[in-house]
Steps between C-alpha positions, in 0.01 A plus 500: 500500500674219425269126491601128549363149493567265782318152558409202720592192272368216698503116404269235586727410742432831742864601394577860367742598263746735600842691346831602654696737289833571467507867552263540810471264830220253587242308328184682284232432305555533162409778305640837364416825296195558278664615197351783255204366252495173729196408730540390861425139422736502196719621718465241761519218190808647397700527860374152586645349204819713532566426878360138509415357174135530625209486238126626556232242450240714620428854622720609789314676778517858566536498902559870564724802425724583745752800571854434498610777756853324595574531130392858432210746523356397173541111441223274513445179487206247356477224676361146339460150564572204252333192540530356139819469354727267312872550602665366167854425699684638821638817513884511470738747669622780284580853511177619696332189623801338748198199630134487422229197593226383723477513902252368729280811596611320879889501400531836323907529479637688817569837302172557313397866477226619775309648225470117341440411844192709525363462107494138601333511864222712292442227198486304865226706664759523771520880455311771368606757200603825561635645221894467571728287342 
């Protein structure tokens, strides 16, 4: 089985932080691969300050684990949300990361992943869980 980290960062400003890399299309949330010996909110510390110079203030919150059947028959995915956080600068394009930064949850850009789509209409209460990413 193979486990990753993905998470909600929202701002005081009802605006989400999102990622567009530069090997796949559309925009995601950040996150990435739980590495061996590393927890799943060490994890989460360590792809938010990788993919947007994002730093925990606080706890992020475990929202659900969720099966990543597009990607294979044995990734999952845990699913947070980030509500304190100090972004120490923006995010510049580099080898991975071709734009990262905030959208209005009402003006998410036009290619932003369905599965984003749906993590955020749950933090919403727009949609129910149900175990798919």
């Amino acid at each position: 089985m193979t486990l990753g980290v993905r998470a909600a960062v929202l701002d005081g400003d009802n605006r989400v932080f999102l990622v567009r890399h530069t090997y796949v299309p559309g925009w995601y949330l950040p996150g990435g691969g739980i590495e061996a010996g590393e927890t799943s909110q060490e994890a989460l510390a360590r792809e938010l300050e990788e993919e947007g110079n994002i730093h925990l203030d606080g706890p992020a919150e475990l929202r659900g684990l969720y099966w990543n059947r597009e990607a294979s028959r044995r990734d999952h995915v845990a699913f947070f949300v980030v509500r304190q956080f100090t972004q120490v600068r923006p995010r510049l394009p580099d080898a991975e990361i071709a734009e990262a930064g905030f959208f209005p949850l009402d003006a998410l850009p036009e290619d932003t992943t369905q599965a984003t789509h749906r993590r955020l209409d749950e933090v919403a209460g727009k949609r129910d869980p149900d175990g798919f990413w």
